[in-house]
C-alpha atoms as a printed R data frame, in Angstrom:
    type eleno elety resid chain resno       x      y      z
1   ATOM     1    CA   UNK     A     1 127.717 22.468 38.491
2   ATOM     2    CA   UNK     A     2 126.308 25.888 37.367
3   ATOM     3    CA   UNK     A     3 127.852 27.332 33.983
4   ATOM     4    CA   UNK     A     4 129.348 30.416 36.201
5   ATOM     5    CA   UNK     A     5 130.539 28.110 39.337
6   ATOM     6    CA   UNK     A     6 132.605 26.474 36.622
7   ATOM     7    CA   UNK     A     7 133.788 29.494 35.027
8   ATOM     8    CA   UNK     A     8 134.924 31.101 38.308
9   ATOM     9    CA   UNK     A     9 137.148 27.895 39.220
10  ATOM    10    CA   UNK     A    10 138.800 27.961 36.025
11  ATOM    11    CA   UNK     A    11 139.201 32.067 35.745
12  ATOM    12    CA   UNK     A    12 140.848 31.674 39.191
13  ATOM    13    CA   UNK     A    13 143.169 28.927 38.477
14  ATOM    14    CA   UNK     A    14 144.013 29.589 35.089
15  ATOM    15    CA   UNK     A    15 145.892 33.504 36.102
16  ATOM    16    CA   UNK     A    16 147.541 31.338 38.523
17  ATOM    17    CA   UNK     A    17 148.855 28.702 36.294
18  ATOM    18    CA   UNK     A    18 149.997 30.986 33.855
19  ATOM    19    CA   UNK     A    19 152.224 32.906 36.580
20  ATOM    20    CA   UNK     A    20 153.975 29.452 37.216
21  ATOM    21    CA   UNK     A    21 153.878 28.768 33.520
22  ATOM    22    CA   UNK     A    22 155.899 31.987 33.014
23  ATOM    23    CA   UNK     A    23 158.201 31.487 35.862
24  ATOM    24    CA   UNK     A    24 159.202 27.909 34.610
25  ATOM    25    CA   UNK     A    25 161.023 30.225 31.685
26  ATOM    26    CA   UNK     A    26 163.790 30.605 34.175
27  ATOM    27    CA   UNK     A    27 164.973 27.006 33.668
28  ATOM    28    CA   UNK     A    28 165.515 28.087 29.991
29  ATOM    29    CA   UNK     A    29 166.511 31.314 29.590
30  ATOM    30    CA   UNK     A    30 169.625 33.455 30.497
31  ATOM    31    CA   UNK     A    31 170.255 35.279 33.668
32  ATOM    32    CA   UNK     A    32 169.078 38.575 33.160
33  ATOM    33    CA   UNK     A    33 166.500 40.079 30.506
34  ATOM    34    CA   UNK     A    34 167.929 42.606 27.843
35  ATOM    35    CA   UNK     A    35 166.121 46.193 28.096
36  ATOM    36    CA   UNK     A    36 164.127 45.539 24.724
37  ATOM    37    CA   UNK     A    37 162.143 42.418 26.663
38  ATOM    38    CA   UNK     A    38 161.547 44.422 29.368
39  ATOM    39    CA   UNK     A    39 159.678 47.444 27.981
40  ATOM    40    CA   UNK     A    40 158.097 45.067 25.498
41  ATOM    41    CA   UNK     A    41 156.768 42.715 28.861
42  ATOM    42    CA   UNK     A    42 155.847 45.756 30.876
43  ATOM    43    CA   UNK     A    43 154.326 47.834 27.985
44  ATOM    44    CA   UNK     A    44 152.016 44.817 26.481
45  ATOM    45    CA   UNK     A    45 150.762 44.363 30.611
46  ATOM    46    CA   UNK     A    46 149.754 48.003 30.928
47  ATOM    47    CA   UNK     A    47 148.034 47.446 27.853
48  ATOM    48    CA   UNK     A    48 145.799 44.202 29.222
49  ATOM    49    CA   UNK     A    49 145.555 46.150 32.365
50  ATOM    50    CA   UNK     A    50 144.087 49.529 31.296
51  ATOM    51    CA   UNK     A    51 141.889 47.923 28.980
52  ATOM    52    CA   UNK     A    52 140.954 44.871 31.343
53  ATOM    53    CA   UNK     A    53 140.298 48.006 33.853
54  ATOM    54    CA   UNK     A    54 137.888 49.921 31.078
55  ATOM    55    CA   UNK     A    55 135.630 46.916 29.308
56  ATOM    56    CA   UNK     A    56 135.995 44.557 32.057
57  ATOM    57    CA   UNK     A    57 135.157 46.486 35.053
58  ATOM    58    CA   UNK     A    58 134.103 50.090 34.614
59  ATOM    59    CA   UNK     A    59 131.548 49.490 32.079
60  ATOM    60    CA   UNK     A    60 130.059 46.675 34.532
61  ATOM    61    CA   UNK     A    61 129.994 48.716 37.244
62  ATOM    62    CA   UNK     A    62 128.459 51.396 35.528
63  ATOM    63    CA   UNK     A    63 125.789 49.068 34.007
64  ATOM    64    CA   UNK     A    64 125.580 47.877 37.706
65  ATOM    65    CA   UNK     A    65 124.800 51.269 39.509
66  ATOM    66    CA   UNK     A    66 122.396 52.343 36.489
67  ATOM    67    CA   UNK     A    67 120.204 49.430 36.863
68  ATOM    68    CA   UNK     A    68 120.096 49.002 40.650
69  ATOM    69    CA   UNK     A    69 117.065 51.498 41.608
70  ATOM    70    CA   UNK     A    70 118.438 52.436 44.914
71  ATOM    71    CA   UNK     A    71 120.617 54.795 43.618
72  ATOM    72    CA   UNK     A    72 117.915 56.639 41.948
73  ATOM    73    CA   UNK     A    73 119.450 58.882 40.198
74  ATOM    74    CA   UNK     A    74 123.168 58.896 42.141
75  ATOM    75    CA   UNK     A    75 124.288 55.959 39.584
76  ATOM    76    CA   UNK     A    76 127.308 57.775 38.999
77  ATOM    77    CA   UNK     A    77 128.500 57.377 42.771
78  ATOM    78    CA   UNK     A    78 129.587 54.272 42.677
79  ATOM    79    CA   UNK     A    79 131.455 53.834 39.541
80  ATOM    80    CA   UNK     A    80 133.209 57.465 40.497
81  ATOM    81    CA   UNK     A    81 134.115 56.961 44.193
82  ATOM    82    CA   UNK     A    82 134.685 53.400 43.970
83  ATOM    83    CA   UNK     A    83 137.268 53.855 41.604
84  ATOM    84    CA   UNK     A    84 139.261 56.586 43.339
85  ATOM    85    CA   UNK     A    85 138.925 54.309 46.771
86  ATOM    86    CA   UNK     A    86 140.646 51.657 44.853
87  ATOM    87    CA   UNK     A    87 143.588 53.857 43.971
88  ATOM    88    CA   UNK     A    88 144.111 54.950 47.220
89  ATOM    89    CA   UNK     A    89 143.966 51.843 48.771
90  ATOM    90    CA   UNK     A    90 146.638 51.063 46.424
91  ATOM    91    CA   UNK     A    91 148.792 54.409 47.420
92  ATOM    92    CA   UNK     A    92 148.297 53.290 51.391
93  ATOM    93    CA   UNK     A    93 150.027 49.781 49.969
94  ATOM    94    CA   UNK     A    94 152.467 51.359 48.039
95  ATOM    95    CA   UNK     A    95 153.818 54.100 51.008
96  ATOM    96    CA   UNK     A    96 153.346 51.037 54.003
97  ATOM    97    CA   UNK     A    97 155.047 47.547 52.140
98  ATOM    98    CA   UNK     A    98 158.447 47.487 51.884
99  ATOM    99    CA   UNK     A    99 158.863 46.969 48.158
100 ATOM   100    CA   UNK     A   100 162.072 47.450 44.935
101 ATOM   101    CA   UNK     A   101 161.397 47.950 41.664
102 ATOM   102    CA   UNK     A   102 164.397 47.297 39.868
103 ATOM   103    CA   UNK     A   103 164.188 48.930 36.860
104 ATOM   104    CA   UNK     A   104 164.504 51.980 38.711
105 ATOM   105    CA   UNK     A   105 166.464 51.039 41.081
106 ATOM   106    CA   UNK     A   106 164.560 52.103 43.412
107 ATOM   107    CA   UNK     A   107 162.759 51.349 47.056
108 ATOM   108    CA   UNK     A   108 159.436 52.549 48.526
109 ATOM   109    CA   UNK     A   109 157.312 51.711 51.524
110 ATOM   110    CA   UNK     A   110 158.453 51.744 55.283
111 ATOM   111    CA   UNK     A   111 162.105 51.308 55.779
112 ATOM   112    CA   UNK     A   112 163.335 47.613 56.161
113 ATOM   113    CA   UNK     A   113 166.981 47.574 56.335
114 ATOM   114    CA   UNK     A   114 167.060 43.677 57.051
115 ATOM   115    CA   UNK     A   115 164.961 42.349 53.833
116 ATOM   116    CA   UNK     A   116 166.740 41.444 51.003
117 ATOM   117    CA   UNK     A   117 166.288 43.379 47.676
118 ATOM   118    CA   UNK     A   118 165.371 40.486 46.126
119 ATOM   119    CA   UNK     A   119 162.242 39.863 48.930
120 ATOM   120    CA   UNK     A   120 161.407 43.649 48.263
121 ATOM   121    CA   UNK     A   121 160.816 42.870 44.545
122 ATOM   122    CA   UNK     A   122 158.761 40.108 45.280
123 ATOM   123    CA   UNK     A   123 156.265 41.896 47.231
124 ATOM   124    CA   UNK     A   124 156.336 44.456 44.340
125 ATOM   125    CA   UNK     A   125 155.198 42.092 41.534
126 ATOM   126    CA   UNK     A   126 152.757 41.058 44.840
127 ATOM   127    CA   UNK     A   127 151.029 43.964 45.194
128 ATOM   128    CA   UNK     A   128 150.929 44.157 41.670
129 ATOM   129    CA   UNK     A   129 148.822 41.198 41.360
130 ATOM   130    CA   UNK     A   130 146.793 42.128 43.883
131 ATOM   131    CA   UNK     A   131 144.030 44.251 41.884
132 ATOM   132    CA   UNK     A   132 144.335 41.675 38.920
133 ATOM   133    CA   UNK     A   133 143.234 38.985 41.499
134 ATOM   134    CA   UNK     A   134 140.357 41.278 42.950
135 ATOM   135    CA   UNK     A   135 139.380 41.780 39.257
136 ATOM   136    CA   UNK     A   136 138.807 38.712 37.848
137 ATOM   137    CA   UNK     A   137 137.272 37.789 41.562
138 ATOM   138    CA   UNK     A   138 134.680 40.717 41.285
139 ATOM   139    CA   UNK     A   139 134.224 39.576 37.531
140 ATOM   140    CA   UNK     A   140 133.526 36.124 38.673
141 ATOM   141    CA   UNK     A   141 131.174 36.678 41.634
142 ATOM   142    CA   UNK     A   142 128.589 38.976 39.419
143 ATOM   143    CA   UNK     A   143 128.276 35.842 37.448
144 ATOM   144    CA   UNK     A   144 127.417 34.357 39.970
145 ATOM   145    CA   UNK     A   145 125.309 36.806 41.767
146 ATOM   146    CA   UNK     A   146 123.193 36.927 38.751
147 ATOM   147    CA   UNK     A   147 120.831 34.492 37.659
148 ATOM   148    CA   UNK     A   148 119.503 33.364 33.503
149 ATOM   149    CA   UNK     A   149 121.169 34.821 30.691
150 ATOM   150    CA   UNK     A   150 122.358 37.700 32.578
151 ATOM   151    CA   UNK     A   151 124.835 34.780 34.479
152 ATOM   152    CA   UNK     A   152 125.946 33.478 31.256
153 ATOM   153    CA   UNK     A   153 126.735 36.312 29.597
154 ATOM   154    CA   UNK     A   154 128.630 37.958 32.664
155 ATOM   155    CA   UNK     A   155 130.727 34.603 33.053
156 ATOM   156    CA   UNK     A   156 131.627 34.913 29.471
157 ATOM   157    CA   UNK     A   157 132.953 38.380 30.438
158 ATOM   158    CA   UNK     A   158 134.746 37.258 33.525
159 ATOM   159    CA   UNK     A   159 136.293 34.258 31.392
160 ATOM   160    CA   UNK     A   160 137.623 36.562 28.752
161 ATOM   161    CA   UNK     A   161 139.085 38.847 31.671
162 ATOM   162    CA   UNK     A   162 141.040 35.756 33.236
163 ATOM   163    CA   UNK     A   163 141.993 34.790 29.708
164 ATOM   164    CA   UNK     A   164 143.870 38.415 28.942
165 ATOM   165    CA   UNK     A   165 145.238 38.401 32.637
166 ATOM   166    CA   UNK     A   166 146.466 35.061 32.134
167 ATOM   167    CA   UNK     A   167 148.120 35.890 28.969
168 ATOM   168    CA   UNK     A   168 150.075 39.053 30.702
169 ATOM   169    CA   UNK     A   169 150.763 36.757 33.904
170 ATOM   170    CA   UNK     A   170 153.197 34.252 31.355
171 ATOM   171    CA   UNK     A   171 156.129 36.861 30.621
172 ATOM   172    CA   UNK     A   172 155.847 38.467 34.077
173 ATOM   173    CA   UNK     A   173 155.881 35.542 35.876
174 ATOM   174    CA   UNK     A   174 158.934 35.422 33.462
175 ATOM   175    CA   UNK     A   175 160.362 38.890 34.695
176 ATOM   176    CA   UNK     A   176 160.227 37.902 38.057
177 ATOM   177    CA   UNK     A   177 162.032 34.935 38.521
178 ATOM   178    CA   UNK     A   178 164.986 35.145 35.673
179 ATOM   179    CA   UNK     A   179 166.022 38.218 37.434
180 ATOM   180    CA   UNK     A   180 165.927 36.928 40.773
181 ATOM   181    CA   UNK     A   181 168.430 34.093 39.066
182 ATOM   182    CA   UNK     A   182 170.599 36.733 37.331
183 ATOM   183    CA   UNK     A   183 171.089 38.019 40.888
184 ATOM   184    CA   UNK     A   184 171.965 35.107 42.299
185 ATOM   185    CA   UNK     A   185 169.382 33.232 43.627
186 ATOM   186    CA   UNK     A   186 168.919 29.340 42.588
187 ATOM   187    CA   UNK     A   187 167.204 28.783 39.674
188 ATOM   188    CA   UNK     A   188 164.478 26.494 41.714
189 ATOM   189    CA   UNK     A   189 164.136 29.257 44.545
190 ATOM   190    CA   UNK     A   190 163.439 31.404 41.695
191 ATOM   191    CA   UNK     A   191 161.178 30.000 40.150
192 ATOM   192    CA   UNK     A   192 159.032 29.191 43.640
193 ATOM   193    CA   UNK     A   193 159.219 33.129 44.249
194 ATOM   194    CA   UNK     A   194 158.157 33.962 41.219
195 ATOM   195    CA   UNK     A   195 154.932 31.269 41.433
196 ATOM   196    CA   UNK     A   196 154.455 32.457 44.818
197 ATOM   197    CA   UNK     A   197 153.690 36.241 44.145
198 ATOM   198    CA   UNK     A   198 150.859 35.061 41.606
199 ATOM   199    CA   UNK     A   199 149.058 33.416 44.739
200 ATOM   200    CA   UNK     A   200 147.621 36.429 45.801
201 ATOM   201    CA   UNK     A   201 145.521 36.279 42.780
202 ATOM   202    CA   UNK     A   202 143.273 32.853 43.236
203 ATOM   203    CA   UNK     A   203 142.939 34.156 47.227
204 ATOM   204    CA   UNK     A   204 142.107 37.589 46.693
205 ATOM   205    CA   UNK     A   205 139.945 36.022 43.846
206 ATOM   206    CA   UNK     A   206 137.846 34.219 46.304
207 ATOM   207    CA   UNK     A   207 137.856 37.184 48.553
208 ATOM   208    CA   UNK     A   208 136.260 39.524 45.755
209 ATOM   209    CA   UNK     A   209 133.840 36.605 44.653
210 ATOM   210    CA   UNK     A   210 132.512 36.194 48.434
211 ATOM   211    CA   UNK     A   211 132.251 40.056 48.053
212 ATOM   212    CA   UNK     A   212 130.521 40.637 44.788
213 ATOM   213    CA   UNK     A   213 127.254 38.092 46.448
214 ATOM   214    CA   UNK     A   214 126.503 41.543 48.015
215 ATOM   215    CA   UNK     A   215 124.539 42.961 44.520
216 ATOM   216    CA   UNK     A   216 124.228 46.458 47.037
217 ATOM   217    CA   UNK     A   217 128.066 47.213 46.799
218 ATOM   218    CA   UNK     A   218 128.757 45.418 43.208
219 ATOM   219    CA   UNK     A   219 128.958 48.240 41.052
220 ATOM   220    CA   UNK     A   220 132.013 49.524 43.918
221 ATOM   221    CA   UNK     A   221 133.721 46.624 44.515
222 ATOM   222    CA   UNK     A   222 133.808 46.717 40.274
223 ATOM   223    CA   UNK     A   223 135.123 50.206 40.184
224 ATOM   224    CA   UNK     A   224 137.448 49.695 43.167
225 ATOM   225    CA   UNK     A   225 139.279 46.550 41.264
226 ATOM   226    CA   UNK     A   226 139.590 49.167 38.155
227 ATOM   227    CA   UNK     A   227 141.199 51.966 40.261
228 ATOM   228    CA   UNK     A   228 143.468 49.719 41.607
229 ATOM   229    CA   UNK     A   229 144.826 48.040 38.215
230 ATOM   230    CA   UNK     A   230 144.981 51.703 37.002
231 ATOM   231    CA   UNK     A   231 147.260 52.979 40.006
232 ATOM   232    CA   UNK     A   232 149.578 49.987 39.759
233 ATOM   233    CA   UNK     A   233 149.800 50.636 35.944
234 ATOM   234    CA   UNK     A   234 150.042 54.360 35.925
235 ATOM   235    CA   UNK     A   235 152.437 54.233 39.138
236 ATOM   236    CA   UNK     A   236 154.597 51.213 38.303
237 ATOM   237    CA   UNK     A   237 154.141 49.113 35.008
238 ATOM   238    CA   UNK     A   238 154.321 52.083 32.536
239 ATOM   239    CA   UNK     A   239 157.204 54.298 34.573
240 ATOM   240    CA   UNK     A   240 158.957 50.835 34.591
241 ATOM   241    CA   UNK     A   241 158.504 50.555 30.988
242 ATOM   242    CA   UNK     A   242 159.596 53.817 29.741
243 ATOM   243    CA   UNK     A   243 163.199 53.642 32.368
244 ATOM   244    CA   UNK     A   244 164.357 50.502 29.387
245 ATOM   245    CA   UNK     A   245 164.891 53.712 26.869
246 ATOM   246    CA   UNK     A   246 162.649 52.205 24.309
247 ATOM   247    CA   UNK     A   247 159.643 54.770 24.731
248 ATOM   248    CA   UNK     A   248 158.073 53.745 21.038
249 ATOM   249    CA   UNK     A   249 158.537 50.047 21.323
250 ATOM   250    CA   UNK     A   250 156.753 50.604 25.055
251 ATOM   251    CA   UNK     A   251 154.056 52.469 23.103
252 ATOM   252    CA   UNK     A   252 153.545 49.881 20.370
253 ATOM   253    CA   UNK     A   253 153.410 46.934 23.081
254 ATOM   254    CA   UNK     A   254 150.968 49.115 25.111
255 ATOM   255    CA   UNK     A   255 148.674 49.174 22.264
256 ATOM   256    CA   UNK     A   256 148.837 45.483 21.498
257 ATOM   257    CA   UNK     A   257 147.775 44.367 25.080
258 ATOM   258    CA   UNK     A   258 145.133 47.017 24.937
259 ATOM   259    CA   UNK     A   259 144.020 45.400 21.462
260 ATOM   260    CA   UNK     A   260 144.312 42.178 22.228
261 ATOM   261    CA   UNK     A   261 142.101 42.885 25.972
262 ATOM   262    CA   UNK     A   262 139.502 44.971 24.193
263 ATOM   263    CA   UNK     A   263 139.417 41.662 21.516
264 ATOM   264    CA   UNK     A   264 138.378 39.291 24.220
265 ATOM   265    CA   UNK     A   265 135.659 41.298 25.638
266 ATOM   266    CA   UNK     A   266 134.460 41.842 22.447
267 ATOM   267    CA   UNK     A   267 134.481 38.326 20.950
268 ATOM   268    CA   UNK     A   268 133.613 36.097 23.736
């Protein structure tokens, strides 16, 4: 099995693993999570996110676009419009799906008077995951578009972007399905909702890795995953954060999951 088949099966299993790994905490913990875990959750996943966004997919892309001669001297296309198609697909998602975020208190999408709350938040934390999936998917299939060192050292890059996903997914699987408890819900049906909105990850994984065999429309498919984890970040994870009242300890998390991304890519 080629070095970056391999990598791509375990990139895409191990963001989903670690979403069920983190939901499991709901057989352990209490029923709700105090303010201080929840700015500290959502500020260190912003963190992995932005950076994730920055080392692990806009430099690619760029790289991408500026060594792909049919640009010819429109390299910056891509990267540019590629990333603000991303965020918009994201705003379409975020004004159509019924969705909660409970933080805030607050509902967006089309009106759906019949689903519960609780199904609202779970297709917010869904469409969360949605660009994390695509990322590590668009990661994964330049590896594998690539051939020789180039495949090696792009698999070690979509590795390390699983690995800092991965290590966000554990408390936010966490913060989705001890809440869903605290309001009610069994702890077992809590704990399958809260593995179930890390799904979309592995399938649109697979969906951006079919994608990214297309070396023409890399460098956007790159740049769209970034502008997606950006909106959800900018729109959701960091407003989210900042609602607990504990703006510095949000700050300080932020930077820590923006360290510890920016290690990865680094190191491995």
């Amino acid at each position: 099995m080629e070095y970056s088949v391999l990598i791509t099966i375990i990139s895409l299993s191990v963001i989903f693993i670690a979403t069920t790994l983190g939901s499991s905490f709901v057989f352990f913990f209490r029923k709700q999570l105090t303010p201080k875990i929840k700015c500290i959750i959502l500020g260190f996943a912003g963190g992995i996110m932005i950076s994730a966004a920055i080392f692990g997919l806009i430099n690619p892309s760029v790289e991408e676009a500026t060594s792909n001669s049919i640009y010819n001297g429109w390299s910056f296309v891509p990267p540019i419009v590629g990333f603000a198609v991303g965020g918009l697909m994201l705003y379409g998602l975020d004004k159509l799906v019924p969705h909660f975020h409970k933080v805030q208190n607050m509902e967006e999408g089309l009106k759906n008077e019949t689903m519960s709350k609780n199904l609202k938040f779970f297709l917010a934390v869904t469409l969360h995951n949605i660009p994390e999936g695509l990322s590590v998917g668009f990661a994964c299939g330049l590896a594998i578009a690539l051939k020789g060192d180039a495949s090696i050292v792009a698999a070690t890059s979509a590795l390390s972007l699983a690995i800092g996903i991965a290590i966000q997914n554990v408390p936010e699987g966490a913060a989705v399905s001890i809440p869903m408890y605290g309001d009610g819900m069994s702890r077992g049906k809590s704990f399958l909702f809260g593995s179930a909105s890390g799904i979309v990850e592995p399938l649109f994984g697979l969906l951006a890795v079919f994608l990214a065999q297309f070396s023409i429309i890399t460098a956007w498919l790159l740049a769209f995953a970034a502008g997606a984890m950006f909106y959800v970040t900018l729109d959701e994870v960091l407003p989210d954060s900042r609602e607990t009242g504990f703006t510095h300890l949000t700050m300080w998390s932020f930077m820590i999951g923006f360290l510890i991304m920016m290690g990865l890519e680094i190191v491995l």
